[in-house]
C-alpha positions as a Python dict, from the first residue, in 0.01 Angstrom:
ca = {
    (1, 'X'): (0, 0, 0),
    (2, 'X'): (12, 356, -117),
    (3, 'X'): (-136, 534, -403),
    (4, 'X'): (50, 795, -511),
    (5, 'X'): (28, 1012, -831),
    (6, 'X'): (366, 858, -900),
    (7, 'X'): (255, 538, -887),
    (8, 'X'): (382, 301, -1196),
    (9, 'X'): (180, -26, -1336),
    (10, 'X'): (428, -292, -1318),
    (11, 'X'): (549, -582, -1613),
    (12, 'X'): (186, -644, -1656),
    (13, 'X'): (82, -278, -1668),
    (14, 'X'): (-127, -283, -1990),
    (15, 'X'): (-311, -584, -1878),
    (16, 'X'): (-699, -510, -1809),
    (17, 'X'): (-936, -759, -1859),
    (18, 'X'): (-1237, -770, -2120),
    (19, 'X'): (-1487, -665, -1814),
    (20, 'X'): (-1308, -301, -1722),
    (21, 'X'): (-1633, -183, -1853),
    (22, 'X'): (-1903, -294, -1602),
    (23, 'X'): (-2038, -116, -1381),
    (24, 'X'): (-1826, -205, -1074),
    (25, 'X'): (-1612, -513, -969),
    (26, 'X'): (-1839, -689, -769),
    (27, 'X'): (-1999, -717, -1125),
    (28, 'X'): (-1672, -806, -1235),
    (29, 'X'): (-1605, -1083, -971),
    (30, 'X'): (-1965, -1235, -1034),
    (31, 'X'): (-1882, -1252, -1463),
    (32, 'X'): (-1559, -1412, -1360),
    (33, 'X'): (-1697, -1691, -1127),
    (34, 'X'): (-1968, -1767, -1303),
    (35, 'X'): (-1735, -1783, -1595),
    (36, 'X'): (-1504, -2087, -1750),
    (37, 'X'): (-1285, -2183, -1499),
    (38, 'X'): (-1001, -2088, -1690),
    (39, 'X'): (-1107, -1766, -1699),
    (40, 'X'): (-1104, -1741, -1349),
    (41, 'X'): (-751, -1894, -1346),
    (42, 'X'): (-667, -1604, -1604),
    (43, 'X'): (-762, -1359, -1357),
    (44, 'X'): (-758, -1485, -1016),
    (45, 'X'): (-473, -1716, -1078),
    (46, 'X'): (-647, -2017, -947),
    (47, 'X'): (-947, -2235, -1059),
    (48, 'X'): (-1278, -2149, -933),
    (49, 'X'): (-1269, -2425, -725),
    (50, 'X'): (-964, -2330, -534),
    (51, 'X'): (-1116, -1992, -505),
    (52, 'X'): (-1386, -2072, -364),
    (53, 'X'): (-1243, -2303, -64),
    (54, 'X'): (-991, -2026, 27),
    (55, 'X'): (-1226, -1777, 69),
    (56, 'X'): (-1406, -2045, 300),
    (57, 'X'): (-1122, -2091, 480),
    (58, 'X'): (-1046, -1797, 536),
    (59, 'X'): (-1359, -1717, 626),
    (60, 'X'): (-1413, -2022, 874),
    (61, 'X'): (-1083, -1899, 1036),
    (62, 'X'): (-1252, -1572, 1123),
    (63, 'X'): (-1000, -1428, 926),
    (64, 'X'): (-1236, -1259, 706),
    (65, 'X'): (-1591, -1144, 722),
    (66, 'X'): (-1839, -966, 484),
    (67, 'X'): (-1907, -628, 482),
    (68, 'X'): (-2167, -377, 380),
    (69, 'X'): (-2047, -325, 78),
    (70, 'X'): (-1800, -615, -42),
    (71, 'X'): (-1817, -1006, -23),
    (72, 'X'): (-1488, -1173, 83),
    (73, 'X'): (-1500, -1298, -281),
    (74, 'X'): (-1388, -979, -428),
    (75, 'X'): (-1188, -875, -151),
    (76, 'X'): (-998, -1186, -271),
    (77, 'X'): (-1024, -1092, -609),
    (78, 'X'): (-867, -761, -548),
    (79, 'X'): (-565, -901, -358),
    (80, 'X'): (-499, -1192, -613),
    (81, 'X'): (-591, -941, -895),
    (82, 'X'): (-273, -695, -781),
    (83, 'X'): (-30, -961, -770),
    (84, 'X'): (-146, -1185, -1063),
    (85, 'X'): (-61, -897, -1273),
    (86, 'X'): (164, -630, -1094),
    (87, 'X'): (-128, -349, -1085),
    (88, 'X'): (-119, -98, -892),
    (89, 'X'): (-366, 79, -741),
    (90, 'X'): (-501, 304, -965),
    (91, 'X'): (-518, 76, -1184),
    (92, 'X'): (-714, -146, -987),
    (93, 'X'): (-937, 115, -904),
    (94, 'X'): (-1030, 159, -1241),
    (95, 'X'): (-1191, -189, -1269),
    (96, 'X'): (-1382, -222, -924),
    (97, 'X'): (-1441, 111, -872),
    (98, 'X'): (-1328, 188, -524),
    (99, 'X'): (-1140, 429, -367),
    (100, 'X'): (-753, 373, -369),
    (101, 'X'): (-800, 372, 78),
    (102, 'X'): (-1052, 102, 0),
    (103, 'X'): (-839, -112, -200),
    (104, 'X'): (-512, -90, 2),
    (105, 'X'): (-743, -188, 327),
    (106, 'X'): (-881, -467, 179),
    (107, 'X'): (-524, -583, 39),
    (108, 'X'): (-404, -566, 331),
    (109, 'X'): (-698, -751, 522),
    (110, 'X'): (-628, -1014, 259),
    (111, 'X'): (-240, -1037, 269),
    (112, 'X'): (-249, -1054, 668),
    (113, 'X'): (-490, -1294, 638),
    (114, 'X'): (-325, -1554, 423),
    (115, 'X'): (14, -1498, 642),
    (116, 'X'): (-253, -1612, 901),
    (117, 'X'): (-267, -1928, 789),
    (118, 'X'): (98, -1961, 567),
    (119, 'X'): (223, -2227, 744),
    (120, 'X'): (-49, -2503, 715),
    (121, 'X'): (92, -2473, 319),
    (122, 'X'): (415, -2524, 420),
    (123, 'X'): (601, -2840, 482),
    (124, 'X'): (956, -2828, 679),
    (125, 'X'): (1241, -3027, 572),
    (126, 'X'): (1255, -3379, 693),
    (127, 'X'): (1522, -3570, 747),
    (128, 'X'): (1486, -3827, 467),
    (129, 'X'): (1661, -3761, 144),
    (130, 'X'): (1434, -3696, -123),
    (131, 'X'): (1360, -3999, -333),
    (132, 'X'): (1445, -3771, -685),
    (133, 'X'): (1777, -3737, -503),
    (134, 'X'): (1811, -4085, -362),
    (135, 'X'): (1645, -4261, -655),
    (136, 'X'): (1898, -4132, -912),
    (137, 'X'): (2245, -4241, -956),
    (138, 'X'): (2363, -3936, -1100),
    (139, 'X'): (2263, -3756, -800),
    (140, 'X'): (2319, -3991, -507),
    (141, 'X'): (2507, -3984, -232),
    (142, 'X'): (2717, -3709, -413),
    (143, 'X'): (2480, -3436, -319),
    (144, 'X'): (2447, -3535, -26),
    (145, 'X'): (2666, -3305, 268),
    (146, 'X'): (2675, -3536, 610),
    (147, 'X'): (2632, -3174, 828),
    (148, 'X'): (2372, -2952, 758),
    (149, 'X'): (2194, -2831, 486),
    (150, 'X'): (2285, -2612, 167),
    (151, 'X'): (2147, -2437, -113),
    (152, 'X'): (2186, -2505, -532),
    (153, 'X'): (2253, -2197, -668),
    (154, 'X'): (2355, -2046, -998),
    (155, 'X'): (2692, -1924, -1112),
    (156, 'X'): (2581, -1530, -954),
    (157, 'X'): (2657, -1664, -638),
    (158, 'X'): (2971, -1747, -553),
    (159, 'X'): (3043, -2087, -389),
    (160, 'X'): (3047, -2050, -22),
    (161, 'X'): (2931, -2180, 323),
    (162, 'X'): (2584, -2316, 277),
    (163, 'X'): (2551, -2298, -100),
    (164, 'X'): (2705, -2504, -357),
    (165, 'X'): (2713, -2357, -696),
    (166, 'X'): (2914, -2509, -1040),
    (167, 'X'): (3231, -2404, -1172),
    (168, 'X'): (3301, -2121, -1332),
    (169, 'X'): (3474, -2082, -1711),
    (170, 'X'): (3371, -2447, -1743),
    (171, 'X'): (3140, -2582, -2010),
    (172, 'X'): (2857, -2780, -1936),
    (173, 'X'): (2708, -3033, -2203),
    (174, 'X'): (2324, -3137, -2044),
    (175, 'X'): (2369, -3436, -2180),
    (176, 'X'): (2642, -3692, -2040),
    (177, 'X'): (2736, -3832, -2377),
    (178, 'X'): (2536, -3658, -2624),
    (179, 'X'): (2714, -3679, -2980),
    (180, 'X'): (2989, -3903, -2872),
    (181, 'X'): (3099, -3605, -2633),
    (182, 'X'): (3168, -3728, -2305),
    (183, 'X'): (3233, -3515, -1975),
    (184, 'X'): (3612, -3445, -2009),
    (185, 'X'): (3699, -3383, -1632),
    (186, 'X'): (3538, -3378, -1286),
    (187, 'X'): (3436, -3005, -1308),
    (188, 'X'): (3234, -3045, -1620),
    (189, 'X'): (3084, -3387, -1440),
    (190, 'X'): (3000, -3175, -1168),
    (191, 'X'): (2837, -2873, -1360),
    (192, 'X'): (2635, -3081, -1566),
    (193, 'X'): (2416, -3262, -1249),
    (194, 'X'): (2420, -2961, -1076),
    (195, 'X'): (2267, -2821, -1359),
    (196, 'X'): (1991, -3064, -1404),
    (197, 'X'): (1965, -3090, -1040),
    (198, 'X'): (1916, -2717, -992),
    (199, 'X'): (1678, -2751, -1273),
    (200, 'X'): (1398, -2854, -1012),
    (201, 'X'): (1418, -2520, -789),
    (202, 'X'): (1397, -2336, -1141),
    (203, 'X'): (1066, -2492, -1265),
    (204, 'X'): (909, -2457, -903),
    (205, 'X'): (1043, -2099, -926),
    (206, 'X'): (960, -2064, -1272),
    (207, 'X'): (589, -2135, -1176),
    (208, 'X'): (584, -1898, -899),
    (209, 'X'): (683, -1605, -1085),
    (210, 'X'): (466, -1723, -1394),
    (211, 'X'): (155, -1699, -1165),
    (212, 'X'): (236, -1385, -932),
    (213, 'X'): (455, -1178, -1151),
    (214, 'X'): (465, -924, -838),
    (215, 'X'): (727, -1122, -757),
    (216, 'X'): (968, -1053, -1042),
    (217, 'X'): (1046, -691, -964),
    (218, 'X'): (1018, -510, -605),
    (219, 'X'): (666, -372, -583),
    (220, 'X'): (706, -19, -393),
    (221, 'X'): (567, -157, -89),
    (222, 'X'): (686, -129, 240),
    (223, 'X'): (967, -395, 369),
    (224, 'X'): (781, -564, 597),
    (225, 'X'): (485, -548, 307),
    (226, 'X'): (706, -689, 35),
    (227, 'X'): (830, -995, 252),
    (228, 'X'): (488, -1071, 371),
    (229, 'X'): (392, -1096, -64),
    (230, 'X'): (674, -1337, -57),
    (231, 'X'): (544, -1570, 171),
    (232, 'X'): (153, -1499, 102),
    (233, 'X'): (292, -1610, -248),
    (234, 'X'): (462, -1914, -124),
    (235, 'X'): (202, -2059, 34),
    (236, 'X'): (-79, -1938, -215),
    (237, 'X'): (150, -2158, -460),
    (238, 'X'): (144, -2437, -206),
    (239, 'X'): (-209, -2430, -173),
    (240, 'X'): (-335, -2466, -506),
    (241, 'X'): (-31, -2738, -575),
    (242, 'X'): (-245, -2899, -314),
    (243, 'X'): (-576, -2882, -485),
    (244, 'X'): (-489, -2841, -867),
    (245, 'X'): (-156, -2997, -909),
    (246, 'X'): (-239, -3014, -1243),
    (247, 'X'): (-340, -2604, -1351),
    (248, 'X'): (-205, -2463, -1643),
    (249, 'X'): (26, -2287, -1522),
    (250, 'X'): (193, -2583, -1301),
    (251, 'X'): (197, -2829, -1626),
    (252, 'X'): (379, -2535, -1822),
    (253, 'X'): (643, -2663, -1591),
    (254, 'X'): (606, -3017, -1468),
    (255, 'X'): (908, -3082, -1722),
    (256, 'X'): (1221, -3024, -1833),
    (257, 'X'): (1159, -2822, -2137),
    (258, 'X'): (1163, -2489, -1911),
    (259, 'X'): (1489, -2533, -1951),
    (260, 'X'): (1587, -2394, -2304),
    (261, 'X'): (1939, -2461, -2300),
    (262, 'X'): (2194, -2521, -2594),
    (263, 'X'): (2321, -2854, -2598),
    (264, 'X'): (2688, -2701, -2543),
    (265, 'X'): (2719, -2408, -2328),
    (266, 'X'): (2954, -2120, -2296),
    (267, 'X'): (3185, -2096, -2028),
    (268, 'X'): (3070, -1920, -1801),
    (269, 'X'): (3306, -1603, -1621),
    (270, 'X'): (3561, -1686, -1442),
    (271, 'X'): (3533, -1679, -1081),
    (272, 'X'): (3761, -1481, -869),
    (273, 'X'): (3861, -1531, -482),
    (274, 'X'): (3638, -1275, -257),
    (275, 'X'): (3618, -1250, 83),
    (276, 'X'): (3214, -1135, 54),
    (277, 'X'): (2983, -1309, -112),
    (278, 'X'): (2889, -1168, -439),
    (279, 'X'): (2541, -1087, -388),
    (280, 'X'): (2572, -723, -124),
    (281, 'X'): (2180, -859, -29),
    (282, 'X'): (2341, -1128, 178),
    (283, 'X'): (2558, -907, 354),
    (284, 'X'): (2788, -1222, 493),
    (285, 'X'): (3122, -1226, 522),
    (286, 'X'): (3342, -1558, 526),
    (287, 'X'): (3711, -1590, 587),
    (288, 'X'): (3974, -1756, 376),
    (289, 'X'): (3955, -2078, 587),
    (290, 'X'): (3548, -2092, 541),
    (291, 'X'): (3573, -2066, 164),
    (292, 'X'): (3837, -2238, 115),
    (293, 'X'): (3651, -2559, 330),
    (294, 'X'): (3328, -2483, 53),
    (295, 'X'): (3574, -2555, -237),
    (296, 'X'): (3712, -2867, -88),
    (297, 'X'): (3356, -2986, -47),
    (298, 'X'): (3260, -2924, -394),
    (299, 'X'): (3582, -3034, -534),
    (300, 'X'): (3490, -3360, -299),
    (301, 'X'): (3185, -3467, -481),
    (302, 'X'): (3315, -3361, -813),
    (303, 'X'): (3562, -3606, -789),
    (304, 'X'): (3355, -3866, -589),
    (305, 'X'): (3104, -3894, -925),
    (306, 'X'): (3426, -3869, -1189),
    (307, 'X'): (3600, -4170, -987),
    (308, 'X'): (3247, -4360, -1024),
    (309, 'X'): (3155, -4205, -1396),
    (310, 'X'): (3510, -4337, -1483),
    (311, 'X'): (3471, -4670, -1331),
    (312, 'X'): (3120, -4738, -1501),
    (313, 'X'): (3265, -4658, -1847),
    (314, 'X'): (3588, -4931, -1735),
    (315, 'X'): (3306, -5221, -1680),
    (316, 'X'): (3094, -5103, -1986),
}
């Protein structure tokens, strides 16, 4: 971290909390803790309880240690407090009253220390098909690719090896046969589960952003600095799914109502045939005979669930 006189607060600049007037943040930390636990949720973004077990793992670990002058507790609290609210450091100076050297050291102690330990929160993919997949007819076996892997994406990405994302220019109704208005073709079959499919990874995502909104815009970090965040944020989120799957912030999105969709949607733009995919930050190149092999797939399972959508209306 760097603190520059050019340094900008970030979406949650104005944000300071009730305490900016105490003396210093250990002050601060103690008010918070000894708070509500919402409060401390407000803040830290997780409950006191959670709090309190990281910094005892992470202390435990050897990862971090007292010193003379600040607990581990608030050199959590500083870390969580810069990207549960996109501060920077001046700003964050300004509440626990240390110099800006102070704070990116300690941020830094912090972040390194939870990438320590990132992958006890994560869980690899098995080879099982999820049961929210495998359960559901509307889903199963159509999204199901017999080699490899691939991603659900949105229509910014254009359909290619290793992600599958809906038609373009096509309409999507959420519901099947809301108001006596059926799917009318495979494509609009398709777009509609992929939607509600998709709409999964955009709660989970939804969540993560909600409850480290550092994530929403590049902080001016370096790199390496800014994909550490990412993962420290992962597997922050993973923890604390782990010991409060029920937080505030995780129940704003346990359903589908993050979704605030029309019941009829616009078509969306109409795609075009590249040779790159859209997004530059990929940077991967496919050839004619790669892409062309991703549309066959998807045009596959459209037409897989229209054959069966059809013949369950025939026996209806």
């Amino acid at each position: 971290m760097e603190n520059s006189d050019d340094e900008k607060d970030g979406v949650f600049s104005n944000y300071m909390p009730k305490e900016l007037s105490l003396p210093n943040g250990a002050k601060f930390v103690d008010v918070v803790l000894s708070g509500q636990s919402d409060h401390c949720l407000e803040n830290f973004r997780m409950d006191k309880q959670a709090f309190y077990k990281l910094c005892d793992i992470l202390q435990g670990k050897g990862l971090l240690r007292h010193t003379n002058r600040i607990k581990i507790e608030e050199q959590l609290a500083i870390f969580l407090f810069i990207i549960g609210h996109n501060l920077r450091t001046r700003a964050v100076q300004e509440l626990f009253r240390y110099s800006g050297e102070t704070i990116s050291r300690h941020f830094n102690n912090v972040l390194n220390a939870i990438m320590a330990i990132s992958l006890e929160f994560f869980q690899p993919p098995g080879p099982d098909i999820p049961p929210e997949i495998l359960e559901d007819p509307r889903f199963y076996p159509y999204f199901k690719v017999p080699e490899g892997k691939y991603y659900l994406v949105d229509s910014k990405y254009t359909n290619m090896p290793g992600f599958i994302a809906p038609y373009n220019g096509i309409s999507c109704h959420l519901n099947e046969y809301s108001d006596g208005y059926p799917p009318q073709d495979s494509r609009e079959l398709f777009n509609q589960r992929h939607t509600l499919l998709r709409n999964a990874t955009d709660r989970s995502f939804g969540a993560l952003k909600s409850r480290f909104p550092i994530l929403m815009s590049a902080p001016p970090y370096p790199l390496q600095t800014q994909v550490k965040l990412v993962v420290a944020a992962c597997a922050l989120h993973n923890y604390i799914l782990r010991e409060k799957p029920d937080d505030l912030i995780f129940k704003m999105y346990e359903h589908d109502t993050v979704l605030q969709m029309e019941e009829s949607l616009p078509p969306l733009e109409v795609e075009h045939p590249i040779m790159q995919a859209e997004n530059p930050a990929l940077d991967i190149a496919f050839d004619t005979e790669q892409l062309e092999f991703s549309s066959q797939l998807r045009d596959s399972i459209a037409g897989d669930m229209w054959d069966d959508c059809i013949g369950d209306l025939s026996t209806m």
